[in-house]
N, CA, C and O atoms as a Tinker XYZ file with bonds, in Angstrom:
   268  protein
     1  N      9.255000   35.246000   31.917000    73     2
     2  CA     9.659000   34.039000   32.616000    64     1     3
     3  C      8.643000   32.941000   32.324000    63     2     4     5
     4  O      7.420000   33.047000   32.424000    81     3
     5  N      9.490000   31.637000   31.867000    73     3     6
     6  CA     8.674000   30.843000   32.110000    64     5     7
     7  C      7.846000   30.141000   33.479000    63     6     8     9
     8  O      7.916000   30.728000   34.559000    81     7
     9  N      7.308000   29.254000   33.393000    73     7    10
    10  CA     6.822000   28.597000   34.556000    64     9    11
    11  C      6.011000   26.886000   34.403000    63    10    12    13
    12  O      5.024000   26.683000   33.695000    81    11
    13  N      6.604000   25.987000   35.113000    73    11    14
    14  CA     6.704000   25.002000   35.397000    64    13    15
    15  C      5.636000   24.211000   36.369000    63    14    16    17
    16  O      5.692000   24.161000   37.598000    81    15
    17  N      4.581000   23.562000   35.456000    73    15    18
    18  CA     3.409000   22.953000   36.697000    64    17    19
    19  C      3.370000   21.748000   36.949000    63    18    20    21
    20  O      3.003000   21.048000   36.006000    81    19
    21  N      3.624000   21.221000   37.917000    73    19    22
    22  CA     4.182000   19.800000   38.591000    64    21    23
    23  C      3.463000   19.168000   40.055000    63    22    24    25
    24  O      3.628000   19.837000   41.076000    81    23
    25  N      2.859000   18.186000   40.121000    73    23    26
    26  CA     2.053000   17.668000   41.169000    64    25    27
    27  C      3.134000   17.402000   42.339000    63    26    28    29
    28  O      4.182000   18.040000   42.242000    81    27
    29  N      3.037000   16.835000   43.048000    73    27    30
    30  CA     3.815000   16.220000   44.257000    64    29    31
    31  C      2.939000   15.803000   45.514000    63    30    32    33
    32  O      2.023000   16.547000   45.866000    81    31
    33  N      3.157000   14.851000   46.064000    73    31    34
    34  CA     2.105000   14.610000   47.066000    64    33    35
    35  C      3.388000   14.912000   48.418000    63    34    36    37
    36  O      4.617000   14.850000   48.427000    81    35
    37  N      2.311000   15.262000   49.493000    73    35    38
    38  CA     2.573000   16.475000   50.750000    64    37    39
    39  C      2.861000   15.047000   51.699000    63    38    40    41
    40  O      3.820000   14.946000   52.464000    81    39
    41  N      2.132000   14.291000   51.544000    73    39    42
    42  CA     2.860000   13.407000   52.783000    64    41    43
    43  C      3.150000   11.707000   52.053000    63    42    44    45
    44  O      2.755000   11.348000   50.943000    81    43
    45  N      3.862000   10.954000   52.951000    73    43    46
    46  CA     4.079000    9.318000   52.586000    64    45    47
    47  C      3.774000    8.448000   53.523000    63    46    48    49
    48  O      3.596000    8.662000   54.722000    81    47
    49  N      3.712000    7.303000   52.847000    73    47    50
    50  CA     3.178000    6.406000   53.829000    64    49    51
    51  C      4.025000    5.881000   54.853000    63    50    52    53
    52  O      5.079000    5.357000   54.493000    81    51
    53  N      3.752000    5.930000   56.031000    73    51    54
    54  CA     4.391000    5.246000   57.268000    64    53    55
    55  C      3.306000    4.986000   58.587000    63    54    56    57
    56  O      2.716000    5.888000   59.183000    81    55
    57  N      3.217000    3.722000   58.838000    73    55    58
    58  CA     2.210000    3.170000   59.340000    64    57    59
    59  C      2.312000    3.234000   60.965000    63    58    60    61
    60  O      1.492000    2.871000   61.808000    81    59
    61  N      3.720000    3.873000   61.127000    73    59    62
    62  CA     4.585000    4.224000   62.584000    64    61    63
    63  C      3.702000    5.705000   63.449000    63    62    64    65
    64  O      3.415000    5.991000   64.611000    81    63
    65  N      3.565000    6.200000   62.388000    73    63    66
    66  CA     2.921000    7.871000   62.526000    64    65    67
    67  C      1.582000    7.658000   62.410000    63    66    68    69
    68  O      1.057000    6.721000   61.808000    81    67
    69  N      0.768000    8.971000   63.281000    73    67    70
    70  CA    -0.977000    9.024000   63.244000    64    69    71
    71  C     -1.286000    8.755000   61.899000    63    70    72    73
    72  O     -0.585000    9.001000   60.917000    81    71
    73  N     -2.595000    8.134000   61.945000    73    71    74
    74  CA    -3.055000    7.910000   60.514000    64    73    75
    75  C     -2.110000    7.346000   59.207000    63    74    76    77
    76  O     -2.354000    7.348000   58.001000    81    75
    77  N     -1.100000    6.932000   59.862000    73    75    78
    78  CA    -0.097000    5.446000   58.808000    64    77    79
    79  C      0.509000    6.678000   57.851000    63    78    80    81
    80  O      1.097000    6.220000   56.872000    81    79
    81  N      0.495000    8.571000   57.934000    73    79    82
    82  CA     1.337000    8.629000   56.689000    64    81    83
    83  C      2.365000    9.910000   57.630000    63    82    84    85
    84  O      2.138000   10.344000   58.760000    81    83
    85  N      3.147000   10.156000   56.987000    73    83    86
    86  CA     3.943000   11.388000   57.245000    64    85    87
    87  C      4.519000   12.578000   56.726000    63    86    88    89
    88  O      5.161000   12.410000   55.690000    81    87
    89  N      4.453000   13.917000   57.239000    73    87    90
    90  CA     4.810000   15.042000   56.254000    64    89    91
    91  C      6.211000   14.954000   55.389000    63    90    92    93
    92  O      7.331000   14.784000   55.871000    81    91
    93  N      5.831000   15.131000   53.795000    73    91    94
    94  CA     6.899000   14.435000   52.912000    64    93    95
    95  C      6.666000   15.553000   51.539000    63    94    96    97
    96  O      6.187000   15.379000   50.419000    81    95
    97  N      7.280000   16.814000   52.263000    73    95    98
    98  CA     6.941000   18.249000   51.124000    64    97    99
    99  C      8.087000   17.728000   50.222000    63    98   100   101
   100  O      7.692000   17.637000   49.060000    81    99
   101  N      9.193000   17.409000   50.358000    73    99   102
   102  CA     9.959000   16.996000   49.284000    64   101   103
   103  C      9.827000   15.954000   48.416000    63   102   104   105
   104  O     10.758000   15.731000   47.643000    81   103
   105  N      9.115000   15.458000   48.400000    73   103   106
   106  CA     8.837000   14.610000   47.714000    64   105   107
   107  C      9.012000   14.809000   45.796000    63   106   108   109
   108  O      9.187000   15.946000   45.357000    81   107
   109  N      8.953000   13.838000   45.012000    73   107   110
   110  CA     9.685000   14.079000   43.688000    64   109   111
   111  C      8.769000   14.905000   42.688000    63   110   112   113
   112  O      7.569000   14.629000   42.693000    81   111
   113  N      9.138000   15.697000   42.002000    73   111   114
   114  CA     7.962000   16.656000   41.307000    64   113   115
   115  C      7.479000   16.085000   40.162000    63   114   116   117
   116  O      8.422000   15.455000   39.685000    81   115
   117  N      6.329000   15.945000   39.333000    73   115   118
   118  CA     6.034000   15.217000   38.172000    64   117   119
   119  C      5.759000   16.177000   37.325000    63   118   120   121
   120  O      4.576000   16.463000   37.142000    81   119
   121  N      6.611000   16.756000   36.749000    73   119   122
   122  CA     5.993000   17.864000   35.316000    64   121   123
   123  C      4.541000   17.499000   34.647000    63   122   124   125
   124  O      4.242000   16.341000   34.356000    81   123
   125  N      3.721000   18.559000   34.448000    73   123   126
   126  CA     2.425000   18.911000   34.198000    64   125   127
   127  C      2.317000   19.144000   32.623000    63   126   128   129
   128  O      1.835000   18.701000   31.580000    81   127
   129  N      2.893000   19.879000   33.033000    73   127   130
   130  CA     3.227000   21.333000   31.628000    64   129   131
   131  C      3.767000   22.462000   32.149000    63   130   132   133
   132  O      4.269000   22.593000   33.265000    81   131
   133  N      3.606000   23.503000   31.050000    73   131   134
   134  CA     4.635000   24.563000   31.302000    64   133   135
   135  C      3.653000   25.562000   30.808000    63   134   136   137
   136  O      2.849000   25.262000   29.926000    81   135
   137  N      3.702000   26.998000   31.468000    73   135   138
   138  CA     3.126000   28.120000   31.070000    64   137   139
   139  C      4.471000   29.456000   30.765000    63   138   140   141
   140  O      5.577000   29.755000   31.214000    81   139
   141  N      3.361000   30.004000   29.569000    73   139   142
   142  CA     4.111000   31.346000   29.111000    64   141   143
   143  C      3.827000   32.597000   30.747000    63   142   144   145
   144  O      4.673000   33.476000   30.908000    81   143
   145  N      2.899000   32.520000   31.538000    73   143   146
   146  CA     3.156000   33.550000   32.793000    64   145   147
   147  C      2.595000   32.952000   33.946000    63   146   148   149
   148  O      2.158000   31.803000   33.881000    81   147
   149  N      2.556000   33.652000   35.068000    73   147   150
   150  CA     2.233000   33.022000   35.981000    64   149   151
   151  C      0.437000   32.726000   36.371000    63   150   152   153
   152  O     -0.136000   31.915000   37.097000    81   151
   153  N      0.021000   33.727000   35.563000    73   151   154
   154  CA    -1.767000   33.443000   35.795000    64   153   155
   155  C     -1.985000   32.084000   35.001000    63   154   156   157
   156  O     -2.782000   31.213000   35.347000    81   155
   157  N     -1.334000   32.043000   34.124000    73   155   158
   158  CA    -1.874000   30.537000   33.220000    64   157   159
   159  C     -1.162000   29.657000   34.003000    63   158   160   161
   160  O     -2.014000   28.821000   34.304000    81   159
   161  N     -0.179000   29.345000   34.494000    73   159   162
   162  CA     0.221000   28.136000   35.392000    64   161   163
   163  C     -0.584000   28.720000   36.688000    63   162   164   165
   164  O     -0.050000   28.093000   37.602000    81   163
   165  N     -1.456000   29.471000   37.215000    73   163   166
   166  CA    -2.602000   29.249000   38.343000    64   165   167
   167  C     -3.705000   28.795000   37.786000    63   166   168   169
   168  O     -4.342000   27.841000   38.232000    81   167
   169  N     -3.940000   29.308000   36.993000    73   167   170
   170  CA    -5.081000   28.361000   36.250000    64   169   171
   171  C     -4.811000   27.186000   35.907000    63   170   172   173
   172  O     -5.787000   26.445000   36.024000    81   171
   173  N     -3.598000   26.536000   35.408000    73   171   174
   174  CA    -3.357000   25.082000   34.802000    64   173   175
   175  C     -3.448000   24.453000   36.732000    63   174   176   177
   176  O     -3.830000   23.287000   36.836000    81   175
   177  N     -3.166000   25.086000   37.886000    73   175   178
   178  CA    -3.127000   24.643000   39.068000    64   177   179
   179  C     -4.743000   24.329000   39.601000    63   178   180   181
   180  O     -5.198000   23.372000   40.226000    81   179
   181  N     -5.427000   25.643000   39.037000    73   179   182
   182  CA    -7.116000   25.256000   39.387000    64   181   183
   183  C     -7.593000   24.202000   38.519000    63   182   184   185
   184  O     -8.638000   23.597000   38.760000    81   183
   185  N     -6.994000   24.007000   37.699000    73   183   186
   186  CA    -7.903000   23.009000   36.647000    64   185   187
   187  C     -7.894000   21.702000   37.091000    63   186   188   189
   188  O     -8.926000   21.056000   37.277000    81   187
   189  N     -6.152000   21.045000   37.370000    73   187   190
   190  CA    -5.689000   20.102000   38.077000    64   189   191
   191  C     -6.883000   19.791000   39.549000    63   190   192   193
   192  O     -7.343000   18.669000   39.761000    81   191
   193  N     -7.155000   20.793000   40.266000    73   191   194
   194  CA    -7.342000   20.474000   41.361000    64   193   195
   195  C     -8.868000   20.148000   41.322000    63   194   196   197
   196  O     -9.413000   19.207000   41.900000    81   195
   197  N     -9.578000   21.282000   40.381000    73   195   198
   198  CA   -10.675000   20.803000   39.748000    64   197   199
   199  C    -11.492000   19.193000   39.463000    63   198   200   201
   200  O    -12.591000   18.696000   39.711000    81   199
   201  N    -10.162000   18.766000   38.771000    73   199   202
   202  CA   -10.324000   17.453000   37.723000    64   201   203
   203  C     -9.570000   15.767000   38.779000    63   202   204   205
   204  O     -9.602000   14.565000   38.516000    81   203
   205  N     -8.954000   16.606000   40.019000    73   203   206
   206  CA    -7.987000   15.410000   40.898000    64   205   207
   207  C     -8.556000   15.800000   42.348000    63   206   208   209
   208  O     -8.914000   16.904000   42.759000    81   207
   209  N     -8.534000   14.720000   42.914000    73   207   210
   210  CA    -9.278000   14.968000   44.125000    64   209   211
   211  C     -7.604000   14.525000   44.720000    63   210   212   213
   212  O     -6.905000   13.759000   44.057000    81   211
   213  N     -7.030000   15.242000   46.286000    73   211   214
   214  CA    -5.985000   14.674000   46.570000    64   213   215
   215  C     -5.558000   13.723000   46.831000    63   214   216   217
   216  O     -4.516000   13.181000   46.464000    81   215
   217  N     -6.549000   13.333000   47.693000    73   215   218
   218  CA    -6.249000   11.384000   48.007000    64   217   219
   219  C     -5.730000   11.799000   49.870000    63   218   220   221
   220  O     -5.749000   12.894000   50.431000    81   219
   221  N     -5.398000   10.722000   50.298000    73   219   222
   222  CA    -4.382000   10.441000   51.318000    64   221   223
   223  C     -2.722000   11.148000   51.315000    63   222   224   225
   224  O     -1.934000   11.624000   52.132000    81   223
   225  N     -2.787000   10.891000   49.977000    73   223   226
   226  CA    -1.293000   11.651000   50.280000    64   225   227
   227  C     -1.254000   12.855000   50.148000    63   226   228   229
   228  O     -0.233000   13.447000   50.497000    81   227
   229  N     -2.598000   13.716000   49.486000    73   227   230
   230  CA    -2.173000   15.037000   49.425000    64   229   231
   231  C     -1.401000   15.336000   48.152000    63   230   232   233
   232  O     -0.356000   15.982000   48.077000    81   231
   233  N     -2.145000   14.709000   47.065000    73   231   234
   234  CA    -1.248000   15.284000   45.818000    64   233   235
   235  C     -1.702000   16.570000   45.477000    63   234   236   237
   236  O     -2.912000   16.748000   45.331000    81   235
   237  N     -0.786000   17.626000   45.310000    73   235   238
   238  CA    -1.664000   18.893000   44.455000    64   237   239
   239  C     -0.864000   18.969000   43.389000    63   238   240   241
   240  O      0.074000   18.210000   43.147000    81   239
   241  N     -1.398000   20.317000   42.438000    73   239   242
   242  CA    -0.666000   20.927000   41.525000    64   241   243
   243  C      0.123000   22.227000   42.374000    63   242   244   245
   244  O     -0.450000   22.909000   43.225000    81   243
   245  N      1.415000   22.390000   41.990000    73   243   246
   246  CA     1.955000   23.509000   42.096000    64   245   247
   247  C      2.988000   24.153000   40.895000    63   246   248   249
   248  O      3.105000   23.415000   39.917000    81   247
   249  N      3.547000   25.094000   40.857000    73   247   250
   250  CA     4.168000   25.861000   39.974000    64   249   251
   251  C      5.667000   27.068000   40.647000    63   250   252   253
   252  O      5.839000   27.764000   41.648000    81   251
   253  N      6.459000   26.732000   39.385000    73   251   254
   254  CA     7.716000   26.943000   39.784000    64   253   255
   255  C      8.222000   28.113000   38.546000    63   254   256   257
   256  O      8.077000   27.972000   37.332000    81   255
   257  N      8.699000   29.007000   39.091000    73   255   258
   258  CA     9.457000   29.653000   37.968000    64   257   259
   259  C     10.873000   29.264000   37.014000    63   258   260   261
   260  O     11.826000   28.972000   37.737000    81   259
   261  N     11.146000   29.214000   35.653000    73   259   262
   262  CA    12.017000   28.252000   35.476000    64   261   263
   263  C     12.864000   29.151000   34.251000    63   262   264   265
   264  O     12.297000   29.569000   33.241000    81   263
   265  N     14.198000   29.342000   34.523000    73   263   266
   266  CA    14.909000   30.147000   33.037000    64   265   267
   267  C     14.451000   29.817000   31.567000    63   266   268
   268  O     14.972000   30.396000   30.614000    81   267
């Protein structure tokens, strides 16, 4: 199986809610790259997180299994 590594940030801005943002897991996925198994897309996830600090919104790397 392949696998699919894509950021997304966890919350959005709304200035209505504590601290101006709000929980926003759906948010749109941004393709990374792609791994041949799942340890190399955890590692392409540590590297990301390594090299990106999240911010306010909570961007991470995550990974998806993909046909």
């Amino acid at each position: 199986m392949k696998y699919r590594v894509f950021t997304r940030n966890w919350w959005k801005h709304n200035p209505a809610w504590p601290g101006g943002r709000e929980p926003h897991g759906g948010a749109r996925k941004h393709t990374i790259g792609f791994a041949d198994s799942e340890e190399s897309a955890r590692d392409m996830c540590r590297v990301y997180a390594a090299n990106h600090k999240p911010g306010k919104l909570g961007r991470k790397a995550e990974y998806e299994g993909v046909q």
